[in-house]
LOLUMSE-788071 format. One record per atom (N, C-alpha, C, O): residue in one letter; x, y, z. Coordinates in steps of 0.02 Angstrom, whole numbers, plus 50000, padded with zeros to 5 digits. Example, Ala and Ser with C-alpha at 12.3 -4.5 7.8 and 13.67 -1.06 7.14 Angstrom:
# LOLUMSE-788071
A506604971650390/A506154977550390/A506604983550390/A507124983450423/S506424988850354/S506844994750357/S506455000250394/S506705005750402/
This chain:
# LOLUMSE-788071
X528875044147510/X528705049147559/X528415045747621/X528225039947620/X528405050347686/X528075047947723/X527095045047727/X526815040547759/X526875049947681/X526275044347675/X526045040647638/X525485038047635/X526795039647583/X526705031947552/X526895026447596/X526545021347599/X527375026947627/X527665021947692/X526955022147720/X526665016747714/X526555027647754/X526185023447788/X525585020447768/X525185018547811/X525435019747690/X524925017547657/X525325009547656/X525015004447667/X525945009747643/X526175002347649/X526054998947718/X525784993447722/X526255002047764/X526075000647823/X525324998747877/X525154995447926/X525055003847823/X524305004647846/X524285008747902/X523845006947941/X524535012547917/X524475019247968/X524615026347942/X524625027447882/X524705030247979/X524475040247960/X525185039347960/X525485034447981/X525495045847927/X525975049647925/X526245050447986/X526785048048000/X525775055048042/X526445054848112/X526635047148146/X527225046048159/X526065041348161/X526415036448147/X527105033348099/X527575029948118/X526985035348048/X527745032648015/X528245036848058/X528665034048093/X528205044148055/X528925047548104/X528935044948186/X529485046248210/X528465041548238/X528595038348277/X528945034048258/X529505034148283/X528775028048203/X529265023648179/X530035026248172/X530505024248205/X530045030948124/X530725033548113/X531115034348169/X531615030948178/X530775041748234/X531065043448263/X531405037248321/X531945038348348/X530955029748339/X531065025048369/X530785025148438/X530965021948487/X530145030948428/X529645029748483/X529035025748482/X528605025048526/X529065023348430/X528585014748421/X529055012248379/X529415015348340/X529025004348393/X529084998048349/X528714995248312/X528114994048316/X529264993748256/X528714989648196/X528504982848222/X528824979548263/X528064981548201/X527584974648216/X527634970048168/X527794971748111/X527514964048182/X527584957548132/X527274959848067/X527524959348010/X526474963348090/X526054963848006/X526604969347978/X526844968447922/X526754973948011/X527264980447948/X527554976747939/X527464974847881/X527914973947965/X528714969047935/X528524964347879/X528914963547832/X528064961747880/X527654957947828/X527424962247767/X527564960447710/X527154966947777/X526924971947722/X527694973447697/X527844970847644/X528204977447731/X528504978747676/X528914973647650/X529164974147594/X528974969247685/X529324962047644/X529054959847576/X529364957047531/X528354961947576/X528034960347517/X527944965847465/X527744964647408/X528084970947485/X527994979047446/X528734976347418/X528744975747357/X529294974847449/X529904975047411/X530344969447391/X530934969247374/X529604962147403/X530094957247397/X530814955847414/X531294954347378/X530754957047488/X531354956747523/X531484947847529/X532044946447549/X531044941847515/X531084937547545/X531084935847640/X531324931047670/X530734941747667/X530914940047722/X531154943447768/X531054943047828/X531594948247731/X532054952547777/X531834954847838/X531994952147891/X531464960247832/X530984962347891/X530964957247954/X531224957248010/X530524952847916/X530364949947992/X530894945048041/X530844943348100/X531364943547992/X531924939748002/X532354944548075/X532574942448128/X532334953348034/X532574956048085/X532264957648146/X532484959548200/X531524955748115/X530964958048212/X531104954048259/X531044954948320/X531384947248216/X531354940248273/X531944941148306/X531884938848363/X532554943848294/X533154943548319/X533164948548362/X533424947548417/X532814956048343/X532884961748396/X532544958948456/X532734959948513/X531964954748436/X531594953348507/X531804946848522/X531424943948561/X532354943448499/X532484938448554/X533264940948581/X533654937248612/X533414949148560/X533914950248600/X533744955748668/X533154956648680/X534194958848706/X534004963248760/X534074969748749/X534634971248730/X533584975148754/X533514983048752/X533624984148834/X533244982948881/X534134986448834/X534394990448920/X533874996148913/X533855000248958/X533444996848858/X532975003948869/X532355000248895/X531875003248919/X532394993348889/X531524989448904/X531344992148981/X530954996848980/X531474990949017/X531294991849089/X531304999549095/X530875002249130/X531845003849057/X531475010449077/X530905011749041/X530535014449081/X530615011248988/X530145011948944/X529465007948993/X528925010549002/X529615003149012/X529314998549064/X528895003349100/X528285004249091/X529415007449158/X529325010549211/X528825016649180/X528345018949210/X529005018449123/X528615024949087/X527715024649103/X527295027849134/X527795017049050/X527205013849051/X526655013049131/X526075014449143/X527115010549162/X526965007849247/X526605013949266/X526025013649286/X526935019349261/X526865025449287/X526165031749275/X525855035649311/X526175029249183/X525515030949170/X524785026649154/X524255027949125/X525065020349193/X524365015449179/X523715017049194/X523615022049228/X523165013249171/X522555013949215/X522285005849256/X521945004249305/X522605003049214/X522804995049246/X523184990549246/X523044987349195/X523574988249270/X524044985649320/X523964975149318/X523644972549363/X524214971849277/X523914965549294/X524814964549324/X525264968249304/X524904959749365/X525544958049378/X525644949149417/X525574946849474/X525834946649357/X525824939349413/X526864937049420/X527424936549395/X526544936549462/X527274933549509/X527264927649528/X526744925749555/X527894922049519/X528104914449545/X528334914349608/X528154910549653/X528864919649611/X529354918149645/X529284921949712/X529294918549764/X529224928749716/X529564931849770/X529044939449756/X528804940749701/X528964942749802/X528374948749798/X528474953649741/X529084953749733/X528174958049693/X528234960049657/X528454965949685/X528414967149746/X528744970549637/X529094977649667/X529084981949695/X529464984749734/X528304983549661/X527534986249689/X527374987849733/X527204993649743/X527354980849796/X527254978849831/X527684975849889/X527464972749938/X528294977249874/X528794974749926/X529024982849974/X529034988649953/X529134980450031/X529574984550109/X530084986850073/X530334984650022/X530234991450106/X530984992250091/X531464988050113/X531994988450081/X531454983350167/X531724980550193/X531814975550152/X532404973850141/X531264971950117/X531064966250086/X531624967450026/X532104963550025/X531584972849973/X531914976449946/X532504977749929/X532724978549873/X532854977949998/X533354978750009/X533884970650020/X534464969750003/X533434966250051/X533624959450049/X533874957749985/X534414955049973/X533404959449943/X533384957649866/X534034958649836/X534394954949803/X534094964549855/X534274969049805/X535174964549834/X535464960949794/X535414965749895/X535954963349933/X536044955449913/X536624953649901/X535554950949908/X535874944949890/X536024943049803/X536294938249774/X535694949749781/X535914949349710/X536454953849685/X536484956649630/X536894953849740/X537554955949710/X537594961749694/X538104963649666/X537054966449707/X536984972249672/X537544978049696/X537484979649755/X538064981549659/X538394986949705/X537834994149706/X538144998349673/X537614995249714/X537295000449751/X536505000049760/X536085001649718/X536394997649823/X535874996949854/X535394999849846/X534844999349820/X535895005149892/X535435011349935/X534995014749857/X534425017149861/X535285014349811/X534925019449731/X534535014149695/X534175015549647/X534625005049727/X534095004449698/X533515004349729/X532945004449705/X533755003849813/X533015004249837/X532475009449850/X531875008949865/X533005016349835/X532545021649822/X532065023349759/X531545026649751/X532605018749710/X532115017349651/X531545014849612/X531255016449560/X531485007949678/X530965002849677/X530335007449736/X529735006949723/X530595012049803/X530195016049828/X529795019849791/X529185020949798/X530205022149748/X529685029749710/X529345026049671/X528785028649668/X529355020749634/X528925018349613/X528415015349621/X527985013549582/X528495014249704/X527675013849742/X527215017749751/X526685016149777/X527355023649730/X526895029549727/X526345028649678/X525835031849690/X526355025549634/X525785023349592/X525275020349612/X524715020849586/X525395017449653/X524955012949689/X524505016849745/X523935016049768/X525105022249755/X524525026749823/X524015034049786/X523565037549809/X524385033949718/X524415042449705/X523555041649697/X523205036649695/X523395049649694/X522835051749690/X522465047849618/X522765048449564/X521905044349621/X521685040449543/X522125034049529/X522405032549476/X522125031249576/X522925024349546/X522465021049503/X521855021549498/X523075016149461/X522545012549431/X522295006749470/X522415005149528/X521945003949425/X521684996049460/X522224991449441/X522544991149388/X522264986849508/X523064983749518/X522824975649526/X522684974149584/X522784970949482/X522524965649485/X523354961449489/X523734961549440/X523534957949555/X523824953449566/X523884945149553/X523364942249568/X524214942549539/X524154935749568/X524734932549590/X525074929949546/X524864932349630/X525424926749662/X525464920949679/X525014918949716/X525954916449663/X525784908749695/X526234908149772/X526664911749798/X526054904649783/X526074902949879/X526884902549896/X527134904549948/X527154900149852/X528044902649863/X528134908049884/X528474908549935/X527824914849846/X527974920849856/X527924921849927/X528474924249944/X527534921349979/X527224921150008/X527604918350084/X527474921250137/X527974913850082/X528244908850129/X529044906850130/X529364902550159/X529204912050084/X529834910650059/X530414916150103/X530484922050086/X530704913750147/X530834921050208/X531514925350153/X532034922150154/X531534928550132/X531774934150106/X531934938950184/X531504941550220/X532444939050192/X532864942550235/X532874939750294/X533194942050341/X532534934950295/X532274931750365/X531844929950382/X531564935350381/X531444926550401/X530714924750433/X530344930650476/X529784932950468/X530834932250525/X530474938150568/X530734944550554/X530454949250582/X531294945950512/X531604953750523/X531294956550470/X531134962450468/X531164951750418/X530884954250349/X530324953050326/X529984957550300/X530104945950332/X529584942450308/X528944945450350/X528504948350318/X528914944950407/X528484946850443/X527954955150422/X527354955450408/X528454960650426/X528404965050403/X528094965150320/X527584968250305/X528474961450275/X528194961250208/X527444959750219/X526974963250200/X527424955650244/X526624949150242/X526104956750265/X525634958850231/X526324959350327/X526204964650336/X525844970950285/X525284973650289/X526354971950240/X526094976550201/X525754973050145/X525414976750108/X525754968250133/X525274964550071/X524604964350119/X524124965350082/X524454963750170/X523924962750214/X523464970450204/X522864970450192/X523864976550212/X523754982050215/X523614984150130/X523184988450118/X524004981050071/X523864984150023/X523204979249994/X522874982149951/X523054974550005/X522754970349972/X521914971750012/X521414968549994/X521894977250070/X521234980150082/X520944988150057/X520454991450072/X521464988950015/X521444993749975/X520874991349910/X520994986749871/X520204995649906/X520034995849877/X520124995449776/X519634992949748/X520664997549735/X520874995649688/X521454992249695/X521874993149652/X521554988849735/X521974982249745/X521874975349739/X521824972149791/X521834971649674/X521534965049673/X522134960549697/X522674960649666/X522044956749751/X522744952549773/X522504945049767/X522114944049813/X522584940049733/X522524934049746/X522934928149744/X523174926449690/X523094923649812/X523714918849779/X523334913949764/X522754912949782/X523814909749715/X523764902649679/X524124900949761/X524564903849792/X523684894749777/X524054889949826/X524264881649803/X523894878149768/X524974879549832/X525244875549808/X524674869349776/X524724865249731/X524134871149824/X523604862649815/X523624863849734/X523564858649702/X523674869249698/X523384870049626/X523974866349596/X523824864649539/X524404864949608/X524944860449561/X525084866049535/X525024871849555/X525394862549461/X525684866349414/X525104871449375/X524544870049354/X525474878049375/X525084882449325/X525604885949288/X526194885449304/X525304891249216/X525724893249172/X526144899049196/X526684900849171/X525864901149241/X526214908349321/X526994905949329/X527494909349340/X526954901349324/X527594897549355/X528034898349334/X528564899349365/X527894898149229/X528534898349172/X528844905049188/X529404905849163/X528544911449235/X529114917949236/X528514923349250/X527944922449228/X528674928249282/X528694931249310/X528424933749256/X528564930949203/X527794942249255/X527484945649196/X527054950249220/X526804949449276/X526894955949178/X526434959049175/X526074963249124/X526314965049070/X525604964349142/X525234965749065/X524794974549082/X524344975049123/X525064980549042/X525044988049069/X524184989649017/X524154986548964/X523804992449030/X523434994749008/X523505004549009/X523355007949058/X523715006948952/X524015012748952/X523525019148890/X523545019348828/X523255022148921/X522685023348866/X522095019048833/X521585016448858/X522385019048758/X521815011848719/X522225006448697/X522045002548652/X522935005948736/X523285001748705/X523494998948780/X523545002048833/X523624990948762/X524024987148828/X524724984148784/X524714982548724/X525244983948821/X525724981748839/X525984975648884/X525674973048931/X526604973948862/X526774968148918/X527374968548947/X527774971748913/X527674965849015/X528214965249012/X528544961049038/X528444962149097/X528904956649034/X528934948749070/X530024948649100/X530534947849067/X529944949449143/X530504947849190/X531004943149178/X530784937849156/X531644943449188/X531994939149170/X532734941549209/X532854947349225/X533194935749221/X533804937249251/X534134940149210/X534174937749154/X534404945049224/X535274950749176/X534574955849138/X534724960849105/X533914954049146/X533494960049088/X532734957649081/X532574951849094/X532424960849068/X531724957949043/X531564959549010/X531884964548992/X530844957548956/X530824961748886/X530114965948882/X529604965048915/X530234970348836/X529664974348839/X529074971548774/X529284971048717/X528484970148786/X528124968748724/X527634971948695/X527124973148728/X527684974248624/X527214978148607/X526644974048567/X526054975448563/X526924969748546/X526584966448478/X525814965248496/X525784962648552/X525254966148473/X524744965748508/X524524957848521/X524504954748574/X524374956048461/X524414947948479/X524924942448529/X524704937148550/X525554944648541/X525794943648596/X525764945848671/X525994942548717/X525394953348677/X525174955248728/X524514951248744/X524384949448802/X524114949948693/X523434944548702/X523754939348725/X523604938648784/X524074935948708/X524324931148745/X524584929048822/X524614923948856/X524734936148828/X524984936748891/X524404936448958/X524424934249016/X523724941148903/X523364941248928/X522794936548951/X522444937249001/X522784931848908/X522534925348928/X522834922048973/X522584918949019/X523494922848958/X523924917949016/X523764922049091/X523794919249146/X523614927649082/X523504928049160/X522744927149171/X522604927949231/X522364926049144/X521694925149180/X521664917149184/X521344913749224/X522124914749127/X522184905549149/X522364905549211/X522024902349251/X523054909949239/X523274907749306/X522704910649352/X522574906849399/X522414915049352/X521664916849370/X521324913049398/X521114914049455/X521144906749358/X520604901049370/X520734898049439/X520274897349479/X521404896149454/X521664893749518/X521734897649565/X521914894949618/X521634904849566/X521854908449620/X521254907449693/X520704904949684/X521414909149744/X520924907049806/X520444918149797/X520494923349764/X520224916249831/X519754922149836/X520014927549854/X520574926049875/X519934932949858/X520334938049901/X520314937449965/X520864937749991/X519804936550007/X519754934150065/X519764930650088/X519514930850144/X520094923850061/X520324917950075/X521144920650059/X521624918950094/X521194924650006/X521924926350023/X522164927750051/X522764926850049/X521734932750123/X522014938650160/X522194933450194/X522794932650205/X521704928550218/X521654921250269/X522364919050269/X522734919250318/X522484917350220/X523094914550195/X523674917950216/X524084914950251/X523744923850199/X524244929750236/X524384929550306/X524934928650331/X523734930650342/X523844928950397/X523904925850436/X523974927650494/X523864916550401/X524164911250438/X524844911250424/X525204908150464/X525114914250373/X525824912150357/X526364918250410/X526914917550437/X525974923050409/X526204927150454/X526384926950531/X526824929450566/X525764922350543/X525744919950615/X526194914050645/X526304913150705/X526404910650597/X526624904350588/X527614907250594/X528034902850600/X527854915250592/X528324915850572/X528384918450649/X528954917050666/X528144920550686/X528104920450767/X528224915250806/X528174915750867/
């Protein structure tokens, strides 16, 4: 029955029908419990490792779900401005040198999802970017870049806006291995880490800890907020 499953499991009854219905995922410890309830040798977890080293085309919408009802927001970026936080213009660069056939629907898509950031109660939005992001002209130096630097200038004096870059002097940091973020959604956090053709969604809690360390490691190197803004606005000036 369902609340023998979830005595194996160690959770309530409507938990197991989330499981069933496939609005939560099983976790390493269930996969372990019932491997051992049925002497599967293994089975279970054999199959957790393969679902999650393959791609869910549902991760990024489930993503956006999450994004949408956060109360905090961690997001570190290597490469290029986070989504969040990019122009439309900026956006639209993106979106055009990545081959994308229809633009115009994704950049209205990456728009509405800046509304989080403005709506009434946003959450707290803790950034970190390293100095690539930053200097790297995406559409151009002046048609695009300028304008972006622009609105990071404007969002990053926003009161629940934590913005800070890693600058190159820091060498190598763990920010670097990819692109990530980590959702605080109720009493539970989430992760979700970026990747070319897909990115993946993470529930596992001990892997979301992980994630979460890794961003306060890249943390340690970041310059101040107001040494960041500094920063913004030499790179900005410099594109004149």
């Amino acid at each position: 029955t369902g609340t023998e499953m979830g005595t194996i499991l160690g959770c309530v009854r409507s938990t197991v029908s989330r499981l069933e219905s496939g609005e939560l995922k099983i976790d390493e410890r269930q996969a372990a419990a019932l491997d051992k309830r049925w002497n599967t040798g293994g089975h279970f977890l054999r199959l957790l490792k393969y679902a999650k080293l393959g791609h869910n085309p549902d991760w990024f919408r489930e993503h956006m779900e999450f994004e949408a009802k956060a109360s905090v927001l961690k997001i570190c970026e290597p490469a290029m401005v986070p989504g969040l936080l990019q122009t439309e213009d900026y956006a639209r660069a993106v979106f055009s040198a990545g081959g994308s056939s229809d633009v115009d629907s994704l950049v209205a898509t990456r728009m509405a999802r800046q509304e989080v950031v403005s709506r009434p109660n946003p959450p707290l939005v803790l950034v970190l970017l390293d100095e690539g992001a930053i200097d790297r002209p995406v559409g151009g130096r002046r048609e695009v870049m300028s304008g972006q630097l622009g609105r990071l200038l404007d969002v990053s004096a926003l009161p629940h806006v934590m913005l800070r870059i890693v600058p190159k002097s820091a060498g190598y940091h763990v920010g670097l291995e990819g692109a990530f973020k980590v959702l605080t959604v109720g009493s539970i956090d989430v992760a979700y880490t970026d990747a070319g053709g897909g990115g993946r969604l993470i529930m596992d809690a001990a892997e979301v800890r992980a994630f979460g360390i890794r961003f306060d490691r890249v943390g340690t190197d970041a310059l101040s907020r107001s040494s960041t803004r500094t920063l913004i606005e030499q790179v900005r000036e410099s594109l004149t």
